[in-house]
N, C-alpha and C positions, 0 to 999 in steps of 0.2 A: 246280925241284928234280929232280935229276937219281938215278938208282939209287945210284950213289955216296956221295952227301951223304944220301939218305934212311939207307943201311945206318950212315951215321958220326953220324945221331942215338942208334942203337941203343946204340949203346958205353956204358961208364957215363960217358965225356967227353961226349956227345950228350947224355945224360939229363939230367947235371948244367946242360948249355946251355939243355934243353930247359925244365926248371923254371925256370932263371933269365929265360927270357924270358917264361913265364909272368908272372913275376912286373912284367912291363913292359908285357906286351901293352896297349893299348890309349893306349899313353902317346905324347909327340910320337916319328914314326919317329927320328928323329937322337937325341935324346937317347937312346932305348933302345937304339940302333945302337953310339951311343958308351960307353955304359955295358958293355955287352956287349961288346964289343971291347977291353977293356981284360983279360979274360982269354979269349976266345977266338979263333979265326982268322974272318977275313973270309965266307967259305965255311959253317961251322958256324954262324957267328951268324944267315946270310944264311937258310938250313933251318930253325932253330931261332925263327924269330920268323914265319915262314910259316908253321909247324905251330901253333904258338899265336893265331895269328890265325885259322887252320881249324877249330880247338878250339873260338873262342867263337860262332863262325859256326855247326857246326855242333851245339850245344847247343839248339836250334830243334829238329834232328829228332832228337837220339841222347838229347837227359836228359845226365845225370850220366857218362853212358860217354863222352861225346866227350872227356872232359877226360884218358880213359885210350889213345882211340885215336889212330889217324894215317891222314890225308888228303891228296887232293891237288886242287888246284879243280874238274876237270872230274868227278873221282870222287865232291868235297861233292856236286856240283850235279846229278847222275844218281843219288845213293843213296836208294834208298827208308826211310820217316821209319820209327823204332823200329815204333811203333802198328800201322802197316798191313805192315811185314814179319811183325811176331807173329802179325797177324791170319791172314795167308798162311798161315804155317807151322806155324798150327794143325789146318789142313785136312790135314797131310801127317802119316801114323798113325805115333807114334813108333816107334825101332828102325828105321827103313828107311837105306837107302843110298842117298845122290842125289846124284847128278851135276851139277855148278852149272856148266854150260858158257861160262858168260860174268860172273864171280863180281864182277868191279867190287872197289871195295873191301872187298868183304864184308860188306857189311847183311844182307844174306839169308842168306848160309851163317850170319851167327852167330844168325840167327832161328831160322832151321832146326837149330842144335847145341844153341840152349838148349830146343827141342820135343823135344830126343832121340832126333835123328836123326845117321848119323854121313856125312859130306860131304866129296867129295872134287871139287875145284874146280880150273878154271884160268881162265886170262884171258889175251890173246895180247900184252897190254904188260907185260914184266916189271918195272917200276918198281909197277905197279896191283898184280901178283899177291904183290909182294916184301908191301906195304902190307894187303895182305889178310891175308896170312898172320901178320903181327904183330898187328893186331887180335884175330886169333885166339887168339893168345900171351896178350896185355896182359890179355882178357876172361875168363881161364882156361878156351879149350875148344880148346886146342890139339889136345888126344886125341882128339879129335871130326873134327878138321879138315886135311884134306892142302890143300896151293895150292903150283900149280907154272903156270911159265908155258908155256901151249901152247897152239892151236886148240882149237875147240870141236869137231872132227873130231879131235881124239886119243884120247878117250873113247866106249866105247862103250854105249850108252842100254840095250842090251840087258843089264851086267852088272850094271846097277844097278837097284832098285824105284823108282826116281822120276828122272825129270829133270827139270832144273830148268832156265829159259833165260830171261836178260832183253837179249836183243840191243839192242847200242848203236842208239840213236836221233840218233847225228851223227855227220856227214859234215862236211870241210875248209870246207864253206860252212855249217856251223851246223847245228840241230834239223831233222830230217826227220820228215815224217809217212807215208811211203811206206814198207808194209814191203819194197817190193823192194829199199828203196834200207838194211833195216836193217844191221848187220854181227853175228854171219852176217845174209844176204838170206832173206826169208820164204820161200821153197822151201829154200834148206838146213836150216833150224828143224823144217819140215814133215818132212824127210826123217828128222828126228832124231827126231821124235813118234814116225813110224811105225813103230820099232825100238826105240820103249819100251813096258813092260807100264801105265805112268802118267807124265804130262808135267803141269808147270804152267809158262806160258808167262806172262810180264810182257810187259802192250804196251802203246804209250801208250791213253789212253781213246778217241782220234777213229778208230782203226782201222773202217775199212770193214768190215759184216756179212759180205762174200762172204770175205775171208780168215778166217772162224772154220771149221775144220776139221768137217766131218760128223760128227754124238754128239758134238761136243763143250759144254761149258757156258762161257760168258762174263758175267763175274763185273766190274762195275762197282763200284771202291770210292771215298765219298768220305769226307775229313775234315774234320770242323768245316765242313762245307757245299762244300768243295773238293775239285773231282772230279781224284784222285791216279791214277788208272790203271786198266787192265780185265787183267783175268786171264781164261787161257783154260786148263781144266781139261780133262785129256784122258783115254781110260782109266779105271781106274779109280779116279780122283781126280773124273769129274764127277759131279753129282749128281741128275740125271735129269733133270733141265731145259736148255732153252735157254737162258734169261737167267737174271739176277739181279743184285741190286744191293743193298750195302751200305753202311750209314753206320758212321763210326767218330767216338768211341768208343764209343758204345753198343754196334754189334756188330747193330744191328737189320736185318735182311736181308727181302725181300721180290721176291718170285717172280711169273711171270705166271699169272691166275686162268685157268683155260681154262673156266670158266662165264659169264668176264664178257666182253658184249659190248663193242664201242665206247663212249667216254663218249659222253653227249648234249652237247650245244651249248643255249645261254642266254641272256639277256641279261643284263647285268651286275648281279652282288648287291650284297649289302653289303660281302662281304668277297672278295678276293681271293688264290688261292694260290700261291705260286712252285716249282713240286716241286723238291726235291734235284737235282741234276744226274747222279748216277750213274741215279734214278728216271728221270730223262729217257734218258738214252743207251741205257739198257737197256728203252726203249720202256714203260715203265708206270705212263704218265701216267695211263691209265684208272686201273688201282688206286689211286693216290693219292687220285683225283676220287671214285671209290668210297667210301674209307675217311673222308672228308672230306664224303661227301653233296654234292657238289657237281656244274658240269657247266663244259663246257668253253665260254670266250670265244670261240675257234673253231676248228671242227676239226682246222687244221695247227699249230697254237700250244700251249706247253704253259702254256699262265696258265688258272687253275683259280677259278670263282668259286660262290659260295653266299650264303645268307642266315642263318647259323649259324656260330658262333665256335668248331670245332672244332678240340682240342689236338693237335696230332700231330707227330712229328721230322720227318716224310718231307716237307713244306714251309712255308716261311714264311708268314707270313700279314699282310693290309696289309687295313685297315680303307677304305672308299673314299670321299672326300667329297665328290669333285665327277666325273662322266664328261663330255668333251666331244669331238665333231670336233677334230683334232689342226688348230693354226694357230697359228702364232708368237704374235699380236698376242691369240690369244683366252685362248692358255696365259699370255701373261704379266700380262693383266690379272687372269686371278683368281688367279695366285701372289701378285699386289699387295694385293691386295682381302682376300686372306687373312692380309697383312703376313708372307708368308713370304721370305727371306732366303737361307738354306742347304737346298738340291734335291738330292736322291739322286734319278739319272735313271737305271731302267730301261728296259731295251728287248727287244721279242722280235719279229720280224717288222715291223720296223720299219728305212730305211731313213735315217734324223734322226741326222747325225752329233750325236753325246751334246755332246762339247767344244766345239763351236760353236755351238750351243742354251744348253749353260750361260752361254757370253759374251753371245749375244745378249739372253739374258730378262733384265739388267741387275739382279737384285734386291737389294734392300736392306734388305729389313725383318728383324725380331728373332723369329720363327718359322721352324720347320723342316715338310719334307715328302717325302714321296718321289713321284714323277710318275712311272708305268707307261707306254711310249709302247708299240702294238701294234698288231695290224691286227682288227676287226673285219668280217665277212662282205666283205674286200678293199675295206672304209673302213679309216684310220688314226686312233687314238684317243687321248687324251692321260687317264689317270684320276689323279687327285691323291686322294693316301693319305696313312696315318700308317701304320707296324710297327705291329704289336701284340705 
């Protein structure tokens, strides 16, 4: 879809296309194509059943407003999900003016307009910033909301109270994890911190410690157990910490103890814990093991074990039935012997391609299990569990 065709859904000719292929979506392509074509042009039908396809795709992260916005594939697939942009932009004190230097199709500015903030955006593809700005429109905060297409160097960080910056993470060869390699590149971003009185930075989760800026706080969020990104709070948006890490929905956040030492090391409980993933990235494994009375399987691993069935979100927990030396022949006779069938295979520290262990251990029985594979004191271990 091209700027062209996107502006001629806008029309009330576009809209009326646009419901009618709602009304198809999901139906065989040709027959919706040909239905569709029989009152409008080849061009409009072509936009108009791509956007309704975007619509139910991205119903996943937006709820109920996708069905009022518009997208476009690479913009679904970079938007960050309703839940964790709210979460964000609740952090940002209403009334402020911010600057969204790289606004995407606008998940976040309209985060940040319904926190009651008012946002003035661009994005350097004018098709993305055309598509943002309609959002804005469709969602009723257009008064809230400027989008025009321009550099994230056309704006300047000092006339506004916040800026806001989620640089693209791809490049003509796919997903980067280098922020040099972001657009803008992680020294332009930096330059654009340095010339704000407060910065909240969007970067992927596996970013390198040394690029978090000095006083700043980095902020791991995950959802429903899936670690969605790290924020980096700068100014006076951080909150006196170095790390932090949130799950969502709950909203339960958790901080590093500066009383608690290292966890201790153990040998295997009864139960064992999987921490949250943001808890991991944001290094506070210990706390987890803390709060769970537990200690660690071994000291570069974050698998967390105990002899107590304690409740907590911060990680999963697997009952343990059998520990043994990790050996093809030894794991799979007691998957047999247990008449287990269907294997959830984890692994942490472990170097057992997962998909070719599944084929290998051939099983066939009518029980389930999950198999932890991991390295104990640099042996490898195989512990066969159930979830609890």
């Amino acid at each position: 879809m091209n700027l062209d065709a996107f502006k001629e859904l806008l029309t009330p000719l576009g809209q009326e296309a646009l419901d009618a292929a709602a009304q198809v979506a999901g139906d065989d392509p040709v027959v919706a194509v040909t239905r569709l074509r029989r009152r409008y042009d080849a061009g409009l039908v072509s936009a108009a059943l791509t956007q309704a396809g975007l619509r139910r795709r991205a119903r996943e992260k937006f709820g109920a407003d996708a069905d009022l916005m518009y997208f476009t594939p690479a913009g679904l697939e970079q938007a960050t999900r309703r839940e964790v942009a709210d979460h964000r932009a609740r952090r940002v004190p209403a009334g402020s003016r911010v600057a969204d230097v790289c606004c995407g199709i606008g998940g976040d500015l309209l985060a940040l307009a319904r926190a009651g903030c008012t946002v003035e955006a661009v994005d350097a593809d004018p098709l993305t910033a055309a598509v943002a700005r309609a959002n804005a429109e469709a969602l009723g905060l257009g008064d809230r909301v400027s989008v025009r297409a321009a550099d994230a160097s056309s704006l300047d960080p000092a006339a506004f109270d916040v800026l806001f910056a989620d640089p693209a993470r791809r490049t003509a060869r796919g997903r980067t994890f280098d922020p040099m390699a972001y657009s803008p590149p992680w020294p332009a971003v930096l330059e654009m911190v340095a010339g704000a009185e407060a910065a909240c930075l969007k970067v992927a989760p596996g970013i390198p410690y040394e690029f978090v800026p000095a006083g700043a706080e980095a902020e791991w969020v995950s959802h429903r157990g899936d670690v969605k990104e790290a924020v980096i709070w700068c100014g006076s948006l951080a909150g006196g910490v170095e790390r932090r890490a949130t799950i969502l929905p709950s909203g339960a956040t958790m901080t590093p103890d500066p009383d608690l030492g290292g966890a201790e090391t153990g040998p295997v409980g009864r139960f064992v814990y999987e921490p949250d993933g943001a808890a991991i990235r944001a290094h506070l494994v210990a706390e987890v093991a803390a709060a769970v009375g537990g200690r660690l399987l071994d000291p570069r691993i974050a698998y967390i074990t105990g002899d107590t069935a304690t409740p907590t979100q911060w990680a999963s927990r697997y009952e343990v039935h059998e520990t043994l030396p990790f050996s093809l022949k030894r794991l799979r006779a007691a998957l047999r012997e247990r008449g287990v069938g269907n294997v959830t295979i984890k692994k942490r520290g472990s170097a057992v391609d997962v998909e070719r262990l599944r084929k290998d251990l051939r099983l066939s029985g009518g029980e389930s299990a999950v198999v932890i594979l991991t390295r104990i004191v640099d042996r490898p271990f195989a512990l066969i569990c159930s979830p609890c």
